[in-house]
C-alpha positions as CSV (number, residue, x, y, z in Angstrom):
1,X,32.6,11.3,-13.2
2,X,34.2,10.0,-9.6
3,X,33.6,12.2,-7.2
4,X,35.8,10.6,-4.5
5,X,38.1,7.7,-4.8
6,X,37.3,4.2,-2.8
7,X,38.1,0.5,-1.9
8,X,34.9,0.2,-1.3
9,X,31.7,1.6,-2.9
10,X,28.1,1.0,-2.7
11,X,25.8,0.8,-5.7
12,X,22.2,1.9,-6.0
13,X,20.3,1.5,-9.0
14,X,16.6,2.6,-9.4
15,X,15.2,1.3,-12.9
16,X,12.1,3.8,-13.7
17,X,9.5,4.9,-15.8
18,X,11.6,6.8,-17.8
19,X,15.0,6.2,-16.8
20,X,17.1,4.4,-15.2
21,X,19.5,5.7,-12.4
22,X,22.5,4.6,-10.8
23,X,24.3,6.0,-7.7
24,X,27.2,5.4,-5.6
25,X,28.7,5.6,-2.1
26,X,31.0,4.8,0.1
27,X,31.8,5.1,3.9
28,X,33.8,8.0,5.1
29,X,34.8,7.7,8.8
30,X,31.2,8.5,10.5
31,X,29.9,9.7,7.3
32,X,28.4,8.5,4.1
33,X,30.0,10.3,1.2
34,X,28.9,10.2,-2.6
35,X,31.9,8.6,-5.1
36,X,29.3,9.0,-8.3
37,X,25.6,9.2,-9.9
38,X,24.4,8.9,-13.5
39,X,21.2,8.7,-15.5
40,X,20.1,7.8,-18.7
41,X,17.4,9.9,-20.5
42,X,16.1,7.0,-22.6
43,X,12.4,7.3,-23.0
44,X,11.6,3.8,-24.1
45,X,12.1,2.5,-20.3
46,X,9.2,1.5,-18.9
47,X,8.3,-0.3,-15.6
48,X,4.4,-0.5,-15.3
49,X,1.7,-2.8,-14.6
50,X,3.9,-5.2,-12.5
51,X,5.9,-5.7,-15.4
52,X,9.5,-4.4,-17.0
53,X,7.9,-3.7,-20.5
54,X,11.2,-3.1,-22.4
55,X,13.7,-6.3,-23.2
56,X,16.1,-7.5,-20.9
57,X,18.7,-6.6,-23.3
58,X,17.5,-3.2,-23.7
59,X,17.7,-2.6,-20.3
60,X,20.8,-4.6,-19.4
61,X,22.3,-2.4,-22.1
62,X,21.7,0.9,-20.4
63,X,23.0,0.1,-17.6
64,X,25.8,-1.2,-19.2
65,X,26.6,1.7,-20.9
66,X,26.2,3.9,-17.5
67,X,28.5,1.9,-15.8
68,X,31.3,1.8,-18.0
69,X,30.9,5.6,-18.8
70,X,30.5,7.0,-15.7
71,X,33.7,4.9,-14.7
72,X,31.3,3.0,-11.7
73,X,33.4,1.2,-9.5
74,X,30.9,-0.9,-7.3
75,X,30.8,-4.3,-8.6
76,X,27.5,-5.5,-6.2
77,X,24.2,-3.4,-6.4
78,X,20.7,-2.9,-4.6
79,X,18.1,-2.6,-7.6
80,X,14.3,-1.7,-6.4
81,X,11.1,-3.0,-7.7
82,X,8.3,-0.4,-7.9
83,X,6.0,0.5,-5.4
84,X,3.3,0.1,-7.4
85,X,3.7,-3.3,-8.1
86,X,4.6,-5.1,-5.0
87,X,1.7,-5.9,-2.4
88,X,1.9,-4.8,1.6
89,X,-0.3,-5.0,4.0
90,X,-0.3,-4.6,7.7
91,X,-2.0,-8.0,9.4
92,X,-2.6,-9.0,13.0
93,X,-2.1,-12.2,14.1
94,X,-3.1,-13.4,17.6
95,X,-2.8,-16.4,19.7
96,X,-0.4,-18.0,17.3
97,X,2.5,-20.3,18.6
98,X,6.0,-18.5,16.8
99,X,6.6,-22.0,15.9
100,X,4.1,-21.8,13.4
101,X,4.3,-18.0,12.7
102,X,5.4,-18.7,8.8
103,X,2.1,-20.9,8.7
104,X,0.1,-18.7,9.8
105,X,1.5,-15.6,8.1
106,X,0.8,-17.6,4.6
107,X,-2.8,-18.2,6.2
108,X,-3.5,-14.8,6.4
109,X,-1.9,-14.0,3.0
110,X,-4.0,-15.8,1.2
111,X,-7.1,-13.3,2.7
112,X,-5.5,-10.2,1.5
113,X,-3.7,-10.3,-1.8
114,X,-6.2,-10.7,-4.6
115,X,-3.2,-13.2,-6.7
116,X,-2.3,-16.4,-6.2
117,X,0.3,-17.1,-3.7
118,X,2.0,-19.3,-6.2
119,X,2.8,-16.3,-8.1
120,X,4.4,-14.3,-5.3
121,X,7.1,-14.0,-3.4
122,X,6.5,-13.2,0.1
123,X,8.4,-11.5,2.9
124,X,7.4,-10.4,6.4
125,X,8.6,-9.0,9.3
126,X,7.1,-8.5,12.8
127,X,7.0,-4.8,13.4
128,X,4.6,-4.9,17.0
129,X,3.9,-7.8,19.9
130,X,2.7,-7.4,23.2
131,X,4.6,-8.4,26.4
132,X,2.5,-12.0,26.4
133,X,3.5,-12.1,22.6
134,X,0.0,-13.1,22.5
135,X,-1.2,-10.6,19.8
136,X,1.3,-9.9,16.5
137,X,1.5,-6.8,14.1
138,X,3.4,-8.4,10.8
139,X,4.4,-6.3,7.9
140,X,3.8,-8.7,4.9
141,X,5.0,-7.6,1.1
142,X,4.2,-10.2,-2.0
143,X,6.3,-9.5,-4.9
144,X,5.7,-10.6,-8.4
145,X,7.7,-13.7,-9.1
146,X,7.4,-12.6,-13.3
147,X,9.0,-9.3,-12.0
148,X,11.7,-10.6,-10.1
149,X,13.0,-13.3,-12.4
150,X,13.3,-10.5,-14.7
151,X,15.5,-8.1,-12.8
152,X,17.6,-11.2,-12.0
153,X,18.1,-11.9,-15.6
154,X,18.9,-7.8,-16.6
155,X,21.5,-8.0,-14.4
156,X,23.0,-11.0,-15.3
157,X,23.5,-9.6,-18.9
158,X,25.9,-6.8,-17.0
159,X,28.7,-6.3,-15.5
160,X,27.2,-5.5,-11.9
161,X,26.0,-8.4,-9.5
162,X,22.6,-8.0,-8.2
163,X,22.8,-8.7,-4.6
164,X,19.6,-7.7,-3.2
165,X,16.0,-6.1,-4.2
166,X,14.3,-4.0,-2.1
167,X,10.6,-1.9,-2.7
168,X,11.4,1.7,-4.0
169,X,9.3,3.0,-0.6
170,X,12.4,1.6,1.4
171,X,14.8,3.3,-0.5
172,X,12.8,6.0,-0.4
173,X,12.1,5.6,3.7
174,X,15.8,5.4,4.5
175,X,17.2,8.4,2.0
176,X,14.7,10.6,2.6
177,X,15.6,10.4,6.5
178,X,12.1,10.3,7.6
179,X,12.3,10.4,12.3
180,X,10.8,7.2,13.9
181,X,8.2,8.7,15.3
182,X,6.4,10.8,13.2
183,X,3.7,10.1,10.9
184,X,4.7,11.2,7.0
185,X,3.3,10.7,3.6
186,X,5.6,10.5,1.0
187,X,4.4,11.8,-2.8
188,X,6.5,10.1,-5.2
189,X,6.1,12.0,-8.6
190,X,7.0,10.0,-11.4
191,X,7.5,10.2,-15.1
192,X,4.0,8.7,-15.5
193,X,2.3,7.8,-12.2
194,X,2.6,8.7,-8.8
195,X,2.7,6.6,-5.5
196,X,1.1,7.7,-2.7
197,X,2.4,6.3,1.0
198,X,1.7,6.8,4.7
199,X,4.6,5.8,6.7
200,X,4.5,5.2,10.4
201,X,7.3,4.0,12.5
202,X,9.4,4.1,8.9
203,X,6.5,0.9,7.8
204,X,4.4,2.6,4.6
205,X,0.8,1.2,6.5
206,X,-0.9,2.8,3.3
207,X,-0.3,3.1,-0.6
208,X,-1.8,4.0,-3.6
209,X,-0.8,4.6,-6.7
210,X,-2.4,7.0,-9.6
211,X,-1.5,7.3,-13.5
212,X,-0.6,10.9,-13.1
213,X,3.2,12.3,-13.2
214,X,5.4,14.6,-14.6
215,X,4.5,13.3,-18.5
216,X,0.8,14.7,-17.9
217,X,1.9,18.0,-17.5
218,X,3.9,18.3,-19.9
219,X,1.6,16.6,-22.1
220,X,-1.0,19.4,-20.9
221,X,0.9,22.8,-21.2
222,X,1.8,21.5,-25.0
223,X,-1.3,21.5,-25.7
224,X,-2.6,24.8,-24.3
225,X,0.3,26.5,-26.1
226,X,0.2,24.4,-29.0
227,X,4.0,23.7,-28.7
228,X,6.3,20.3,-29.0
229,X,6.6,18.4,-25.6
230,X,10.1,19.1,-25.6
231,X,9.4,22.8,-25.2
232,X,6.8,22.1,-22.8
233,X,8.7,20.3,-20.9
234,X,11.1,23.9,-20.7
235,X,8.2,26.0,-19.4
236,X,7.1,23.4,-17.2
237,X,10.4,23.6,-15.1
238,X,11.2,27.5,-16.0
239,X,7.7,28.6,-14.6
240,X,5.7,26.2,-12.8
241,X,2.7,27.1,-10.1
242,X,3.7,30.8,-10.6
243,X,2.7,33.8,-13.1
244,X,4.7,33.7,-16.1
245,X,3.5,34.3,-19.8
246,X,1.3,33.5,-22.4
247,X,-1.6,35.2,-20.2
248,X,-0.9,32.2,-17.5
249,X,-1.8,29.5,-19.7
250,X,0.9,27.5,-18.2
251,X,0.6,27.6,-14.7
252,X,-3.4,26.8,-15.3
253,X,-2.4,23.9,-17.4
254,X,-0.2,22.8,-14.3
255,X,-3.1,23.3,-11.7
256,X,-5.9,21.7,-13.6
257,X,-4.2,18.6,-14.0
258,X,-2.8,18.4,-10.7
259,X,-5.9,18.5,-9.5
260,X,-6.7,14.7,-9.3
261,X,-3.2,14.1,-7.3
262,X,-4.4,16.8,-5.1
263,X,-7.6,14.8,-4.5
264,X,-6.1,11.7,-4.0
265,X,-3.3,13.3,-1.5
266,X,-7.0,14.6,0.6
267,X,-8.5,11.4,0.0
268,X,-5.2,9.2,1.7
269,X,-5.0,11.8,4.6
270,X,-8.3,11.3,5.8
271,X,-8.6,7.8,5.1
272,X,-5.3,7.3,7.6
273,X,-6.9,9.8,9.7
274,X,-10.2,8.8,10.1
275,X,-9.0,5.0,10.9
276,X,-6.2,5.6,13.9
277,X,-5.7,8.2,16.4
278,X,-2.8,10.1,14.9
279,X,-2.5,12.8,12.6
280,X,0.0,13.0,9.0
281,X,2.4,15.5,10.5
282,X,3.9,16.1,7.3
283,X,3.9,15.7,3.5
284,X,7.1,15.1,1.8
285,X,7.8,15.4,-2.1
286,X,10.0,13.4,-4.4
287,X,10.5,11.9,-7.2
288,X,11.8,13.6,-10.9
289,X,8.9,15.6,-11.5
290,X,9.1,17.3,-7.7
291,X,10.9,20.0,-8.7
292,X,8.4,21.8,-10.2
293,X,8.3,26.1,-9.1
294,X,5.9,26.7,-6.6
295,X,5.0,22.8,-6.2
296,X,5.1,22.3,-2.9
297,X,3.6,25.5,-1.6
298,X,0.1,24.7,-4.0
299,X,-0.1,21.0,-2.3
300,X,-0.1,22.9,1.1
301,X,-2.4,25.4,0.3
302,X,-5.1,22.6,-1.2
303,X,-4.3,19.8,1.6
304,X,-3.7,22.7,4.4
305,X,-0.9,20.7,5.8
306,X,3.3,21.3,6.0
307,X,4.5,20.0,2.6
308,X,8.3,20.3,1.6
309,X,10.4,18.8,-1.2
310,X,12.8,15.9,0.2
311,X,16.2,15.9,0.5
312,X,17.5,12.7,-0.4
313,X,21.1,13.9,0.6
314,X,20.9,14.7,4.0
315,X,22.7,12.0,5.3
316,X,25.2,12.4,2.4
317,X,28.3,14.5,2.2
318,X,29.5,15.7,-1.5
319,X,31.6,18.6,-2.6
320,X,30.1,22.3,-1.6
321,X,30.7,23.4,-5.4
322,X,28.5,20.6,-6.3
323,X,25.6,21.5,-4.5
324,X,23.3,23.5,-7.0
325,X,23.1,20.9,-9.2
326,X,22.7,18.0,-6.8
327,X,20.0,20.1,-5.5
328,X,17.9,20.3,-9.0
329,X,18.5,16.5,-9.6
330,X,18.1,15.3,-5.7
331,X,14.1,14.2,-6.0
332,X,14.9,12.1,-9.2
333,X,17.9,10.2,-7.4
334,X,16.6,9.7,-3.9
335,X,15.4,6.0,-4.4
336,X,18.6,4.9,-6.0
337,X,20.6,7.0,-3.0
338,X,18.4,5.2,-0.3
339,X,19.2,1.8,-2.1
340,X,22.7,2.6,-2.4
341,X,22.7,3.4,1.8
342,X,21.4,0.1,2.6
343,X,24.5,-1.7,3.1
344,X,26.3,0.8,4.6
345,X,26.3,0.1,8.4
């Protein structure tokens, strides 16, 4: 359902593990204000390993069917490709002539990602020089090629041009409002993984990935209490990290399989840590399965740092009698909200 009526909207559409999502906004004097949001709750989507699993018609026809019911307006979108899958590296170049920079950028590519160049797509960006621009810091990302053709084909099987793709980190980077000077790390739960990310001077200098999301869990408390998943996936929400029933069996489900995301949330801290002269300030949480009772304050209490849930609409105005529920489903739609907010100047 339109929220607000536009000439001109913005579309963001974040195609995930287990669903795809679409969001819209438009510019509203100073502010940015949301017109509209939809997801599907198809479980046969699936983006993992570098690939989109499911058919391009399959997928084309979700989106379809999300545009024309939720009565989308936006005829131009920004789609994301997964963090997961897309390469980036920080590299330092020195004594190079700029004349050369793309040369020598592709050099130095070829030394850190593990694929053929011929199968990527590379972009780059210089994010530090010194004042002899002697000495270059260049934020490199390598892309799939396989991936991308796909997206491209999806969307031209609907009724939305694709205009850009960015990496779901960016999205997240610019919705999640993270200040220029601070050092975060950004937990993005997913349906089944999660991806890990420093981010320093809004550039993520360190990601990792692990098969471990909100389908584990679920998976795990139906099998302590013997129940369907769909049930499961009730008490997971209804009780979380916190004392409930069935002699705690759920929260204890919860905790012992969070327990390798905890480790790897240690084990990116002190790695970033250890390596530079700054400290992880704070820990933010997104993602679908972020919403999780008591979530945030059992990270803290394991890491012993400041963890909160993200707000992906901070920057966003909507209706006050809308915000419970944009609340609950905030951390599943902050990637499509940041891509959404990209071409809104």
């Amino acid at each position: 359902m339109g929220l607000f009526s536009s000439d001109k909207t913005y579309l963001g559409i974040d195609i995930g593990n287990s669903s795809i999502k679409m969001v819209e906004l438009k510019k509203a004097g100073s502010e940015i204000a949301l017109v509209n949001y939809a997801f599907s709750e198809e479980k046969k989507v699936n983006v993992k390993g570098g690939g989109l699993n499911n058919s391009i018609e399959y997928l084309s026809g979700i989106i379809n069917k999300l545009y024309k019911e939720g009565n989308f307006k936006g005829v131009s979108a920004i789609a994301t490709l997964p963090t997961s899958a897309v390469f980036s590296s920080v590299i330092n170049l020195s004594n190079v002539d700029k004349n050369n920079l793309d040369s020598a950028v592709e050099w130095e590519a070829k030394k850190v990602i593990p694929t053929s160049l011929e199968d990527m797509t590379l972009d780059w960006q210089v994010i530090e020089e010194d004042k002899k621009n002697e000495n270059l810091k260049v934020f490199l990302t390598g892309s799939p090629k396989n991936m991308i053709e796909k997206y491209i084909n999806i969307f031209k099987k609907t009724g939305v041009n694709l205009s850009s793709l960015e990496t779901e980190i960016f999205s997240l980077i610019r919705s999640l409002a993270l200040e220029e000077n601070n050092v975060s790390l950004i937990v993005e739960i997913g349906m089944s993984n999660t991806d890990i990310s420093v981010v320093k001077k809004k550039i993520p200098v360190l990601n990792r990935s692990i098969e471990l999301g909100g389908h584990s869990l679920t998976k795990a408390i139906s099998e302590s209490l013997n129940v369907g998943l769909e049930r499961a996936e009730q008490f997971k929400y209804d009780l979380g990290i916190s004392s409930g029933s069935k002699n705690d069996t759920i929260p204890e489900a919860i905790i012992n399989t969070l327990k390798p995301l905890v480790d790897e949330i240690n084990y990116v801290s002190n790695l970033f840590e250890n390596n530079n002269d700054e400290k992880i300030e704070n820990i933010i949480l997104t993602g679908g399965s972020a919403f999780i009772p008591r979530l945030t304050e059992h990270i803290s209490e394991k890491v012993g740092k400041n963890v909160v849930l993200g707000d992906p609409w901070y920057n966003v105005t909507y209706p006050e009698e809308m915000e419970g529920a944009l609340h609950e489903v905030g951390p599943r739609l902050a990637v499509a909200i940041g891509s959404a907010m990209r071409s809104i100047k």
